[in-house]
Structures are given as structure tokens and as C-alpha cells.
N, CA and C of each residue as an Amber inpcrd file, in Angstrom:
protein
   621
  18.8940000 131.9320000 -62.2070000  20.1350000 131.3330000 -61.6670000
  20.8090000 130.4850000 -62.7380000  22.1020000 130.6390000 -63.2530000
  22.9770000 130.1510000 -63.9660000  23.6470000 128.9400000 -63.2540000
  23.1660000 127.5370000 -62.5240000  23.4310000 126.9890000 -62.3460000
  25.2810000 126.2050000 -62.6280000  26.3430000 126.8430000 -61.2880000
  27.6630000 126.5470000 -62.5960000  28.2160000 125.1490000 -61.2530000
  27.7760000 125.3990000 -59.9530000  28.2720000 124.2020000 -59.2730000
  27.8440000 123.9230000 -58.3630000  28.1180000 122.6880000 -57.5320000
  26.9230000 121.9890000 -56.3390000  27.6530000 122.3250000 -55.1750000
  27.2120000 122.5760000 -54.4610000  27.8180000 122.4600000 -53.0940000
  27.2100000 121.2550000 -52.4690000  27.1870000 120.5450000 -51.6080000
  26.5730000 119.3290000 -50.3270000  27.1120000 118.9530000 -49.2930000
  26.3100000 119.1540000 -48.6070000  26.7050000 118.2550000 -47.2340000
  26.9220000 116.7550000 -46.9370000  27.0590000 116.3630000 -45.7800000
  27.5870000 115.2120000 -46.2860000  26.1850000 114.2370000 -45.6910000
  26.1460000 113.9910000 -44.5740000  25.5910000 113.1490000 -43.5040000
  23.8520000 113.6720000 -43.7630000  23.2640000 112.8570000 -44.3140000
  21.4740000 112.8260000 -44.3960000  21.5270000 113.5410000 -45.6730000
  22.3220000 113.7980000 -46.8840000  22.1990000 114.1680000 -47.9520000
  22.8010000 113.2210000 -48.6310000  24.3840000 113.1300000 -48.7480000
  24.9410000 111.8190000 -49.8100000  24.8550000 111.1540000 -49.1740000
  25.0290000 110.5260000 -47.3910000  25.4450000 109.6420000 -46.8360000
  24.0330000 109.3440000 -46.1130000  23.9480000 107.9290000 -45.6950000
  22.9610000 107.8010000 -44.5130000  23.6620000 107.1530000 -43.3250000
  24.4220000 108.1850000 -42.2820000  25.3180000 107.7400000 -41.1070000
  25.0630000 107.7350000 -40.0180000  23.4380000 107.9250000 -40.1800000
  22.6010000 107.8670000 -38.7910000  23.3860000 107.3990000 -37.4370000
  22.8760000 106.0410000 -37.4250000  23.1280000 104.6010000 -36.8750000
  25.0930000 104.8520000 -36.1550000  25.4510000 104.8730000 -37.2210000
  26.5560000 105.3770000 -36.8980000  26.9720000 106.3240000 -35.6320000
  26.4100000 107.8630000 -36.4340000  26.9110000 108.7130000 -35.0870000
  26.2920000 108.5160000 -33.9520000  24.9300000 107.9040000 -33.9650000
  23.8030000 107.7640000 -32.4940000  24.8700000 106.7040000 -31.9340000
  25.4330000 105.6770000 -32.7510000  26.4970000 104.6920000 -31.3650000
  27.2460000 105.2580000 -30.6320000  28.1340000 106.4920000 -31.4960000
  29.2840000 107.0020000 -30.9160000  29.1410000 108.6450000 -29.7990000
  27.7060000 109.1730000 -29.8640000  26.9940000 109.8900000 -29.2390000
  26.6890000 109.2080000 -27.6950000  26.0570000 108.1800000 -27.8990000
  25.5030000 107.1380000 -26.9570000  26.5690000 106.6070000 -26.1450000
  27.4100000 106.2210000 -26.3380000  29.1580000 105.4920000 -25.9620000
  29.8520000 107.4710000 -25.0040000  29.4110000 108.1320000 -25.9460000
  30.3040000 109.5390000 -25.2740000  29.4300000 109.6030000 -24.0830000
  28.1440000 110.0100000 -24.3370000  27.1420000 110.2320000 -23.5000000
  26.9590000 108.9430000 -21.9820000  27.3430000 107.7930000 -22.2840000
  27.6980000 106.8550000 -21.1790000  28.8830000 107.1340000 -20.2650000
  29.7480000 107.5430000 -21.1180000  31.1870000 107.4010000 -20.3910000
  30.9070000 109.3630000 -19.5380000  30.4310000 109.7800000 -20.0590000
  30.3380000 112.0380000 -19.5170000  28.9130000 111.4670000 -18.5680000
  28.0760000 110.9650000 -18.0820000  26.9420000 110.6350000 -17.4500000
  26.0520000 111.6020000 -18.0880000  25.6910000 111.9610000 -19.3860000
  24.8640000 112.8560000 -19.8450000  23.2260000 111.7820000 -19.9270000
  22.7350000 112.2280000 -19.8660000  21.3030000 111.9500000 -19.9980000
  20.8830000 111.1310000 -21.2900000  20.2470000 110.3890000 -21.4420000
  20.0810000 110.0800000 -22.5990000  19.0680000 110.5580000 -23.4430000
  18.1280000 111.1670000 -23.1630000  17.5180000 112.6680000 -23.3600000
  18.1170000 113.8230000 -24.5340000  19.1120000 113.5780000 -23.6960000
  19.7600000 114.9650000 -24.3510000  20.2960000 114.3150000 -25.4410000
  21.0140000 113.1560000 -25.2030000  21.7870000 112.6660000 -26.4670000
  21.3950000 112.6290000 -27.3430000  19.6690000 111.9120000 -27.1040000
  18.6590000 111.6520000 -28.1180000  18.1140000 112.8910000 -29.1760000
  18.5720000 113.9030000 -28.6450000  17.8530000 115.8270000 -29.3050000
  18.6660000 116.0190000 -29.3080000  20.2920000 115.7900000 -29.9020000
  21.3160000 116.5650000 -29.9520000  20.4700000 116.4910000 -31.6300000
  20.7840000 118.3570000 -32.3170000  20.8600000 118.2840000 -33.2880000
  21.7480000 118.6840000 -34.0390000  22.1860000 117.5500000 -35.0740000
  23.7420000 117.3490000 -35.6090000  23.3100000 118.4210000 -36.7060000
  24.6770000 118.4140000 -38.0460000  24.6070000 119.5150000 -38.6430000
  25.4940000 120.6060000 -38.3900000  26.6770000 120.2230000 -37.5940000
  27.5040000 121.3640000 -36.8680000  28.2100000 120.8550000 -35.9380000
  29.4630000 121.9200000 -36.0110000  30.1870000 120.7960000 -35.0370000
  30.5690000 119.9090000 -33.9230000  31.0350000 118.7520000 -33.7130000
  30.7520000 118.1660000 -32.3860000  31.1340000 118.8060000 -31.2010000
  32.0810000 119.7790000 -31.7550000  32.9390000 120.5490000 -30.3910000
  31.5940000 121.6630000 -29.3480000  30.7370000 121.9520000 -30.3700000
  29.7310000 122.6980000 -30.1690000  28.4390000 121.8490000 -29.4730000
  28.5650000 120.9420000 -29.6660000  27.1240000 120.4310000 -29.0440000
  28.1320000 119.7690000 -27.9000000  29.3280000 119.3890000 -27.6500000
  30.0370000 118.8240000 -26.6890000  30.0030000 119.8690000 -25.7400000
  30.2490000 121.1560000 -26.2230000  30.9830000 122.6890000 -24.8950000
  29.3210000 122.8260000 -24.4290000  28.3440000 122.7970000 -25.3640000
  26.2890000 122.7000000 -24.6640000  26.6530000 121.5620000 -23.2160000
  26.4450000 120.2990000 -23.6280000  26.2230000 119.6060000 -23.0520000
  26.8710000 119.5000000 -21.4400000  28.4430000 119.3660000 -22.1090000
  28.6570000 119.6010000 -20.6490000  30.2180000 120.3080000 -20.7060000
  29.6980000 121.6670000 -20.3400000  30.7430000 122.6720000 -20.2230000
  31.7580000 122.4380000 -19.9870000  32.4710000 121.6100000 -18.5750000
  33.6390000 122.0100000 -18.6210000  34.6290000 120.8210000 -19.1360000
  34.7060000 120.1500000 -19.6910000  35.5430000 119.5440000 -20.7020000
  36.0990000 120.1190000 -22.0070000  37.0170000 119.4610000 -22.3600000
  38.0940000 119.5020000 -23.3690000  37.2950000 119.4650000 -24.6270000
  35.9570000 120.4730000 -24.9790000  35.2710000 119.6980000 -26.2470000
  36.1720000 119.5850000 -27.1590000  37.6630000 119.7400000 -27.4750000
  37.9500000 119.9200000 -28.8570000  38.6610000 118.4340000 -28.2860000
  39.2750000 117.8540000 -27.6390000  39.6390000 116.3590000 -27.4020000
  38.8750000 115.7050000 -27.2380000  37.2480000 115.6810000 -26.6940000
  36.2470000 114.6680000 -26.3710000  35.8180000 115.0690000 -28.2300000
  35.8160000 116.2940000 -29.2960000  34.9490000 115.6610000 -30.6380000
  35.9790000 114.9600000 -30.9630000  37.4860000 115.0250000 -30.8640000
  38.4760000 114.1420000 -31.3010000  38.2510000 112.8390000 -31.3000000
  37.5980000 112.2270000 -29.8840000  37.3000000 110.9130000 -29.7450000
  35.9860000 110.5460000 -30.1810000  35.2480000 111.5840000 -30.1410000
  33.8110000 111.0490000 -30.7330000  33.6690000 110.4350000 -32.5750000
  34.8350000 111.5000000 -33.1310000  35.1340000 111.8540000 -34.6830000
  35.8530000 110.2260000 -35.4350000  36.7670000 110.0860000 -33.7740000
  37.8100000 108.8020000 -34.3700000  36.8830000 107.5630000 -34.2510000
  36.0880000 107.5210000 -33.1610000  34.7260000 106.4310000 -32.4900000
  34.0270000 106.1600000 -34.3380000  33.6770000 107.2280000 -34.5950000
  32.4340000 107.0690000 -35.8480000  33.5050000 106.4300000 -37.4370000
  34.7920000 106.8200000 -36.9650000  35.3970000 106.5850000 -38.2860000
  35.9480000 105.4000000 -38.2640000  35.9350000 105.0660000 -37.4490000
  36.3790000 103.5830000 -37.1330000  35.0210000 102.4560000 -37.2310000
  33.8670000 103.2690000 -37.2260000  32.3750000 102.5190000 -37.2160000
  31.4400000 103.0820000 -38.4120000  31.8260000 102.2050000 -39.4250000
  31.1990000 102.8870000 -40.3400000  30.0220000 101.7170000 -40.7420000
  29.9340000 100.5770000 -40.5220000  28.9060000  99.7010000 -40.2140000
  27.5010000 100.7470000 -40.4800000  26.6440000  99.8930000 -41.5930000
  25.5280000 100.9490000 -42.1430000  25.4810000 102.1570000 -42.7730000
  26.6300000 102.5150000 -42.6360000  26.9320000 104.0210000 -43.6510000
  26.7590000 103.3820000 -44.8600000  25.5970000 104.5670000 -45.4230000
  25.1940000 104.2170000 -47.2050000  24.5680000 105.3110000 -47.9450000
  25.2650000 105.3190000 -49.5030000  24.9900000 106.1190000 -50.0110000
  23.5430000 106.1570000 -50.4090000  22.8930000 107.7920000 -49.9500000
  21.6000000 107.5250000 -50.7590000  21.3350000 108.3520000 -51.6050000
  20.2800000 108.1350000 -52.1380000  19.6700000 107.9460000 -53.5780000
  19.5200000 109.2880000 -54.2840000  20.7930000 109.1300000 -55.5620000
  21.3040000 110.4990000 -56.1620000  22.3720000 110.4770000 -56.1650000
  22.8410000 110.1520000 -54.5740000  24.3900000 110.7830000 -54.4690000
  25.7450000 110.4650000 -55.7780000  25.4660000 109.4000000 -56.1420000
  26.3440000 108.5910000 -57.4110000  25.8170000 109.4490000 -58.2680000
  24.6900000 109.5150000 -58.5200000  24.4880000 110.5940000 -59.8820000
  25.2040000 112.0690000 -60.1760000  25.3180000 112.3740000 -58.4510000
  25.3400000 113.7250000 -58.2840000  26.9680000 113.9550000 -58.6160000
  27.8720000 112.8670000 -58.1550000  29.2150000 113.1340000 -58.1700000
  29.5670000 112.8120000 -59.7660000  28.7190000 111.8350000 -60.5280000
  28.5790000 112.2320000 -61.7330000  28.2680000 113.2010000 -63.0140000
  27.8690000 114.1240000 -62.1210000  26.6130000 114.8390000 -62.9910000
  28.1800000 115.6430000 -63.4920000  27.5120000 116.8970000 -64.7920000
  28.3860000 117.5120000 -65.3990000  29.0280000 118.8700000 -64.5060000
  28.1730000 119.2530000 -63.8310000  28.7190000 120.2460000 -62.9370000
  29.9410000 119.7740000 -61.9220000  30.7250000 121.1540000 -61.3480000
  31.6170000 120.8440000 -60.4810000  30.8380000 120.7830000 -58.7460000
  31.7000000 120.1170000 -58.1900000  30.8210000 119.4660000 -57.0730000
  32.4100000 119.4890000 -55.5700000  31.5640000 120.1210000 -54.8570000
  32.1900000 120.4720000 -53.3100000  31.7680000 119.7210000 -52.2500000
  31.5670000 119.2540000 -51.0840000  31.4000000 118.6120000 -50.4020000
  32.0070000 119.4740000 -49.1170000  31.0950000 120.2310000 -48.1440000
  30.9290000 121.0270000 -47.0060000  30.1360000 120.5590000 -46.0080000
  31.3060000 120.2050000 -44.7430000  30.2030000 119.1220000 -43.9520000
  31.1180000 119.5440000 -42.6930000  30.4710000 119.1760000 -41.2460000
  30.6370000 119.7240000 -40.2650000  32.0670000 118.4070000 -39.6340000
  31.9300000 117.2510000 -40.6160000  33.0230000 116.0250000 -40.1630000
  34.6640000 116.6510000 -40.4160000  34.9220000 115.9340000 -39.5410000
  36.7580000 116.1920000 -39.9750000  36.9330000 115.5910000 -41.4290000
  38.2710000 116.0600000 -41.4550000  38.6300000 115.0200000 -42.6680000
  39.2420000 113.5600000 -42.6330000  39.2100000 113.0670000 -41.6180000
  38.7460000 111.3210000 -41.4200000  37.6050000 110.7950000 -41.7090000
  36.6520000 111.6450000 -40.9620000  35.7180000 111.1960000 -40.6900000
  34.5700000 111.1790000 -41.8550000  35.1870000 112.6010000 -42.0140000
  34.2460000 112.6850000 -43.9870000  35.1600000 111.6870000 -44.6600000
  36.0370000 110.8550000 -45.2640000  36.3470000 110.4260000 -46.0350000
  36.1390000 109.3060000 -45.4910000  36.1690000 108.7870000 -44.5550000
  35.7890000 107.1180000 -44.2630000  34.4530000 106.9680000 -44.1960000
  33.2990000 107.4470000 -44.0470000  32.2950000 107.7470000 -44.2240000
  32.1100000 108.0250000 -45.7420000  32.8690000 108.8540000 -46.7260000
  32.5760000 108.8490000 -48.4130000  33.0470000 107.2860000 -48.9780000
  34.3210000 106.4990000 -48.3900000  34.4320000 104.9250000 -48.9480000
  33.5640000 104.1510000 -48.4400000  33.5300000 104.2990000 -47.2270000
  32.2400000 103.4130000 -46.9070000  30.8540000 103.2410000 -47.4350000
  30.5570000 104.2910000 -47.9790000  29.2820000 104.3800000 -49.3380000
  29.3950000 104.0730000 -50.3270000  31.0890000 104.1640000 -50.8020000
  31.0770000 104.0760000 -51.9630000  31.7870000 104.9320000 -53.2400000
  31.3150000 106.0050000 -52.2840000  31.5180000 107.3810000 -52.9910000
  33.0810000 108.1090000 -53.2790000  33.2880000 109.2370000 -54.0370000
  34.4920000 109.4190000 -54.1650000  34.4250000 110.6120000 -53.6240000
  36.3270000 110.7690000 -53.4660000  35.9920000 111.8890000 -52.1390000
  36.7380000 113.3310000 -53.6480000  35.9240000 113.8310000 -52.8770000
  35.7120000 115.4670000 -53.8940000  37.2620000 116.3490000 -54.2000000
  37.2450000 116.8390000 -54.9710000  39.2090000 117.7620000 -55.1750000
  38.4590000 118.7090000 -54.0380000  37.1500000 119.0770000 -53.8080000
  36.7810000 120.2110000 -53.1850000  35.9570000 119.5750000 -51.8610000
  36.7930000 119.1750000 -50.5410000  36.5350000 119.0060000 -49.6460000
  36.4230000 120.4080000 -48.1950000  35.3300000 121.1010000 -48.2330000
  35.2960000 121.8140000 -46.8600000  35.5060000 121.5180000 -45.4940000
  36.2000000 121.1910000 -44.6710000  36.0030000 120.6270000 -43.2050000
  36.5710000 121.3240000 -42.3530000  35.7260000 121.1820000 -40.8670000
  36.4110000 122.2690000 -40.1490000  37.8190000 122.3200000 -39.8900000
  38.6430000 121.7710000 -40.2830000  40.0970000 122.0620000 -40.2880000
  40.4970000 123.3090000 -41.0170000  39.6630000 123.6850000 -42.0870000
  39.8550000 124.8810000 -42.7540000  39.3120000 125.8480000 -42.3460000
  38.3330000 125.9950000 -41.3440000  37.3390000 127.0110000 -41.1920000
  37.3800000 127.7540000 -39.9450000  36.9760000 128.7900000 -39.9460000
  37.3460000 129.4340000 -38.5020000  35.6120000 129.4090000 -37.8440000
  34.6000000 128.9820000 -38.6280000  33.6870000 129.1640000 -37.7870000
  32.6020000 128.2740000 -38.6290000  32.1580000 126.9360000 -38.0430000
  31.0810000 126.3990000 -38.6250000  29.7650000 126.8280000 -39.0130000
  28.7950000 125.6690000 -40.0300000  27.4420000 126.0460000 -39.8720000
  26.8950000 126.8780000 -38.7520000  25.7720000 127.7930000 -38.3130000
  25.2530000 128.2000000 -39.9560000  25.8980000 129.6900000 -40.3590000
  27.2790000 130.0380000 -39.9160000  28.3580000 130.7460000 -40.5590000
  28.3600000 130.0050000 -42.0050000  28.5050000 131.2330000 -42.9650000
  28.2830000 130.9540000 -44.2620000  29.8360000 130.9760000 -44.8420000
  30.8910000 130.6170000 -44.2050000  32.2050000 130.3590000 -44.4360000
  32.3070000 129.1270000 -45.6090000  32.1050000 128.0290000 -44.8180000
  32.5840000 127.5120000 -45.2520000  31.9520000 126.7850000 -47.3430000
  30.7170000 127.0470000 -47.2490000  30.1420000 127.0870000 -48.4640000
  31.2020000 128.5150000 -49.2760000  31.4760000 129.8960000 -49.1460000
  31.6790000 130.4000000 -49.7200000  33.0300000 130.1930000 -49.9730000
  34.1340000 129.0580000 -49.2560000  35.3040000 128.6300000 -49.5460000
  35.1340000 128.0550000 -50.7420000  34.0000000 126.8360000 -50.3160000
  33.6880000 126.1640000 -52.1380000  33.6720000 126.4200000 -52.8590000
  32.9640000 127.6920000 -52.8480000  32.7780000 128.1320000 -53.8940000
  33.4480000 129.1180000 -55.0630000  34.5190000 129.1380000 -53.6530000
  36.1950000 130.2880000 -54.3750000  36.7690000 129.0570000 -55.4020000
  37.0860000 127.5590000 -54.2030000  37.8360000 126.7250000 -54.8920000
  36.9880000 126.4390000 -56.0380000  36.2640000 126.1840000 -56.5770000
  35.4480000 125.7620000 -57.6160000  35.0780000 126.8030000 -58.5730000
  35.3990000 128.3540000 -58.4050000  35.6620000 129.1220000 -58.9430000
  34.2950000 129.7500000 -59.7840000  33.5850000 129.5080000 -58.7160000
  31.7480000 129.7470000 -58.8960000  31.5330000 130.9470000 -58.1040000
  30.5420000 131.6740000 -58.9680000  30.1230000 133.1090000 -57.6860000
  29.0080000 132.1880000 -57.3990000  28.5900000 132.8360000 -55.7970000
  27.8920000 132.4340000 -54.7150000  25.9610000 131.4880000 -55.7760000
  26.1040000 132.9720000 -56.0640000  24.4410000 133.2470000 -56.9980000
  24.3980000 131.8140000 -57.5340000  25.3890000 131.7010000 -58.3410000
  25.0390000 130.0340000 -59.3300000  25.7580000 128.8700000 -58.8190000
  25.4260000 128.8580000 -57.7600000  25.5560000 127.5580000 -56.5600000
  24.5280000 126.6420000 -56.3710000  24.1990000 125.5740000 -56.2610000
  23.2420000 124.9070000 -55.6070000  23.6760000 124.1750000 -54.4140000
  23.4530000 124.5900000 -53.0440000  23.4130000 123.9660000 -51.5680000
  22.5470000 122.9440000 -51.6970000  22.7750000 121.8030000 -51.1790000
  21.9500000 120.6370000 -50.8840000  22.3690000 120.1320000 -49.2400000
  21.2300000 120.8080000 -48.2160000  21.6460000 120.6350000 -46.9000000
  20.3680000 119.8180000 -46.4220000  20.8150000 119.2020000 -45.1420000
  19.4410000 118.7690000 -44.2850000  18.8280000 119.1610000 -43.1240000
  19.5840000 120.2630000 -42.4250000  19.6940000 120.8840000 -41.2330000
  19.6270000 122.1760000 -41.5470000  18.7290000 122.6420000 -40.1550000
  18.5950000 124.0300000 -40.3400000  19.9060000 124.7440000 -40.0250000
  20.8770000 124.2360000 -39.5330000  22.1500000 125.3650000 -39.6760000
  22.7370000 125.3480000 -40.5080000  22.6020000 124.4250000 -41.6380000
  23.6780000 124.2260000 -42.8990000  22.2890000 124.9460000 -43.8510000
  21.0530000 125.0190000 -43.6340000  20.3580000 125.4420000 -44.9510000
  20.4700000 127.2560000 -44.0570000  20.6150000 127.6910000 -43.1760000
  20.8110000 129.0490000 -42.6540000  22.6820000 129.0950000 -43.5710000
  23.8740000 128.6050000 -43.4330000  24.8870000 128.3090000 -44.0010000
  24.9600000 128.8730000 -45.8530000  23.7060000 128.0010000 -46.0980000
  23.9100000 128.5660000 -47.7540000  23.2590000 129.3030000 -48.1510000
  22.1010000 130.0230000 -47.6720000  21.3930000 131.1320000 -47.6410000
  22.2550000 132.2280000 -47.1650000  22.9050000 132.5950000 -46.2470000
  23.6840000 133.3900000 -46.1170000  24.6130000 133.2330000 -46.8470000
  25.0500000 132.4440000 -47.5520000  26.2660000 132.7100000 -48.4640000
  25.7730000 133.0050000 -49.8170000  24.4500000 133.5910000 -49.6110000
  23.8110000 133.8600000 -50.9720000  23.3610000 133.1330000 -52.2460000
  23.1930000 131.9930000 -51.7490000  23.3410000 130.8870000 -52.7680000
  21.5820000 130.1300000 -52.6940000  21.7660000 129.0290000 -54.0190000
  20.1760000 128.7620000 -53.7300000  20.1450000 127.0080000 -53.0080000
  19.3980000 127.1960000 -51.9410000  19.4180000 125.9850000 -51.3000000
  18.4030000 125.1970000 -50.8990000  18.8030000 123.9240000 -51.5740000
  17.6960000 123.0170000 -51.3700000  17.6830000 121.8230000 -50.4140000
  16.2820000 121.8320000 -49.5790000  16.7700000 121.2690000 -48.2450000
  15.8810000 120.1760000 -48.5350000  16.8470000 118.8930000 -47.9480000
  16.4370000 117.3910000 -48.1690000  15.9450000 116.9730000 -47.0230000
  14.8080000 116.6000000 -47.1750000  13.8170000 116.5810000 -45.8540000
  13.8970000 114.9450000 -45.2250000  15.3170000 114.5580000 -45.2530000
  15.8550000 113.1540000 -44.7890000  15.8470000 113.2320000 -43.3380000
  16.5220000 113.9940000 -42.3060000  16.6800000 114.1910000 -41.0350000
  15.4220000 114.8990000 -40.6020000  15.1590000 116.0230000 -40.9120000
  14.0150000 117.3490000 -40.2260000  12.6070000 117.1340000 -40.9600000
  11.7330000 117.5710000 -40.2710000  10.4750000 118.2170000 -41.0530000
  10.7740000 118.8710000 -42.1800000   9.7880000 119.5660000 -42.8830000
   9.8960000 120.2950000 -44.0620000   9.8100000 121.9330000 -42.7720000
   9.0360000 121.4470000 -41.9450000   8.5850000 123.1920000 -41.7620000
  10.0120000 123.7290000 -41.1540000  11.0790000 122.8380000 -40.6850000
  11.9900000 123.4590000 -39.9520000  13.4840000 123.9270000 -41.4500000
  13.0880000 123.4950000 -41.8490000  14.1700000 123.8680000 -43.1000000
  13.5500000 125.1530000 -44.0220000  14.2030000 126.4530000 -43.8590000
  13.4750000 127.4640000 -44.4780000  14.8150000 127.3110000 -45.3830000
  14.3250000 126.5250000 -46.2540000  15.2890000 126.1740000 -47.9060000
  14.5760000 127.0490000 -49.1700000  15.2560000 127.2680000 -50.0580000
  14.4650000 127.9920000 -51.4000000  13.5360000 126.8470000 -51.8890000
  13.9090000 125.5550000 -51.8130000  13.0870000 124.4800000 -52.3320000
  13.1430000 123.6070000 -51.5640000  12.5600000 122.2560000 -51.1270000
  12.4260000 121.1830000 -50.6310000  12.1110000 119.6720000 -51.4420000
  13.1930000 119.0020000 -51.1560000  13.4240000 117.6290000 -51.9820000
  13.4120000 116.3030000 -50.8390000  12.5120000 115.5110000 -51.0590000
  13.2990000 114.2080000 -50.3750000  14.2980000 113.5020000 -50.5200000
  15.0530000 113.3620000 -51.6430000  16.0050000 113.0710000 -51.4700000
  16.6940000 113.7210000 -52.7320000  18.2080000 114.1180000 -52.8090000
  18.8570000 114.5710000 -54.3990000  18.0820000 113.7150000 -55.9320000
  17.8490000 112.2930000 -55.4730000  17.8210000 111.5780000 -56.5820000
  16.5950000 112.1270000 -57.1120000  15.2850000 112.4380000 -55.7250000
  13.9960000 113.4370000 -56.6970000  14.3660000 114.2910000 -57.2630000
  15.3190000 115.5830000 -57.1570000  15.6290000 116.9240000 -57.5100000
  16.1730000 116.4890000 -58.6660000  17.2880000 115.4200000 -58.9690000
  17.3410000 115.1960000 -60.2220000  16.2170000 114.9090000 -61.3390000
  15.5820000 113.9550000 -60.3330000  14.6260000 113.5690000 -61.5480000
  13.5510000 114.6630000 -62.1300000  13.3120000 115.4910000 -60.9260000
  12.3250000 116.6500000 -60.9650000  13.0520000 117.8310000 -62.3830000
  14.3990000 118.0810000 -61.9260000  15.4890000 118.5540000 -62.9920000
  15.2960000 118.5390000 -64.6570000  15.3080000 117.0780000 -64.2860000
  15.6250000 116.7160000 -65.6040000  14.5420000 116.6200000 -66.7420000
  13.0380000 116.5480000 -66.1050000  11.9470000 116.5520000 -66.3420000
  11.5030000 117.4990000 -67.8390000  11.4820000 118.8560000 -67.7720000
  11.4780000 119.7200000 -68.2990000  12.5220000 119.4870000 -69.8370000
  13.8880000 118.6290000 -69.9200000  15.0450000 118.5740000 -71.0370000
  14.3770000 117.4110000 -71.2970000  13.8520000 116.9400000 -70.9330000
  13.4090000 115.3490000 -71.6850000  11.8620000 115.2650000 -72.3150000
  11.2210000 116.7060000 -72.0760000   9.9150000 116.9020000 -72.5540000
  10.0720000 117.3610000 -74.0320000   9.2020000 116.2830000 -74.9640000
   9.4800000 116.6440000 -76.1170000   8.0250000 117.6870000 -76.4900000
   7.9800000 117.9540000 -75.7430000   6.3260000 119.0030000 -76.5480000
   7.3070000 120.0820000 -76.6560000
């Protein structure tokens, strides 16, 4: 693999927005009488409209993720970048950012860390069909002007690491949110900042 650009997700890879979406999950889930059960095993990674139309069918999911999307972007309290992510938007390669958030919600969530927001932003506003549809990674990878093969995916969820595997690409799943056994990734990292360091290992060996 000719390594030429990164793809990433956003939420349990650059960002840690846990805390965050569980308030604005919890607040939806109070006001719809959903269980708190369910709220608690929603698994994110995809879009809210989709775990909203699960939960409880007959509502407006595309106006209730509207309010869930505006709830989290307005609450960014504890959103933080972790460890790598600054390196990563540094590093020499070109770098995409493919995540299941709007584009509010990904960008108030990228200042709130810290972070800068990418020329190559994926969000479902562009996409006709989320994780783990391999759309929206292979948009990135047009704009960034990379074939699929010399991509690196950095996902945390099994529908975003199903996402870059189908888009033919090599993906490494950050075992921040899931187990290791539920992420069938080409590799497994705890966090980007190991994969760098693991990376870099080999160019800095002087034998």
C-alpha cells in the first residue's frame, strides 16, 4: 500500500464527544418516553435519523436528528481532542474527515477540541446513503484525489470500519468506543497517537 491520504472519522477517533451526545440522546429519549435501555445501546457511528426511525417509528426522524444535532452543537462542554489527532492534521499526508455529524455539528465539535476543520469535510448533507455504505469515504477520496487502495480509514465503529473496507481501502480501527473483537479492521490501534508512534518506529531505526 502506497500510503497517499487519511481518511477519519470524527467522534471516538479525533474527538472524545461521548458525554456530549449521551446528554442530548438522554434529553431526546425523555421528551419521545423511550426507555433508557435503549438509549443506553444506541450504537452511534451512523446517522441519527437512523437510530431515531429504530427507536420510534413514527416521527419526523429527519426533524427530531435536526434537534438532537443542534442540542449537541450547542453542548460541546467536554469535547476533546484525543491523542494524535493534532499530529494527524499535521502530518504530511492529505487528510479528509468522514463522519456521520452534520456540518454544525462536525465543526463545533472540531473548535471545541481545538482542531481545524479539513478543505475535505464528508457529511451527510452530501451523501445519499450513510455508514456502512462506502459512499461517503470514496467521495474523500475523489476530493483528495487518492485511489481507494492508498487510503488509510481510521474508524471506531463497526459501520464506519464495514464503510472503509468496502470502499476498498485499508482500515484501522481505534478500539476507543468497541471491543477489539467487534471491529473487523485490517489493523487495530488504541488510539491514532499509537499508530503513529507504531509508524514511525521502523524510519527512526538506525540499524
Amino acid at each position: 500500500m502506497g500510503l497517499t491520504a487519511i481518511l477519519s472519522d470524527l467522534d471516538g477517533v479525533l474527538v472524545d464527544s461521548h458525554a456530549s451526545i449521551m446528554r442530548a440522546w438522554r434529553w431526546w429519549g425523555a421528551l419521545h418516553g423511550v426507555e433508557s435501555a435503549a438509549i443506553e445501546g444506541v450504537q452511534h457511528g451512523r446517522p441519527s435519523g437512523e437510530i431515531i426511525a429504530a427507536l420510534v417509528p413514527g416521527l419526523d426522524a429527519e426533524a427530531e436528528s435536526r434537534a438532537i444535532d443542534l442540542r449537541q452543537a450547542d453542548d460541546t462542554e467536554g469535547v476533546i481532542a484525543l491523542p494524535g489527532a493534532q499530529e494527524l492534521f499535521a502530518g504530511p499526508e492529505p487528510m479528509a474527515v468522514v463522519t456521520s455529524c452534520t456540518v454544525p455539528l462536525a465543526t463545533a465539535r472540531l473548535r471545541a477540541a481545538g482542531l481545524p476543520i479539513p478543505d475535505v469535510l464528508v457529511t451527510p448533507e452530501r451523501l445519499s446513503r450513510g455508514k456502512p455504505d462506502p459512499e461517503g469515504y470514496l467521495l474523500a477520496a475523489a476530493a483528495l484525489g487518492a485511489e481507494p487502495a492508498d487510503c488509510v480509514v481510521f474508524e471506531d465503529a463497526p459501520a464506519g470500519v464495514e464503510a472503509g473496507r468496502a470502499a476498498g481501502m485499508h482500515v484501522v480501527g481505534i478500539t476507543t468506543t468497541h471491543a477489539p473483537q467487534e471491529l473487523a479492521a485490517d489493523e487495530l490501534a488504541p488510539s491514532i497517537a499509537a499508530w503513529l508512534a507504531a509508524r514511525a518506529v521502523p524510519a527512526n531505526d538506525g540499524r
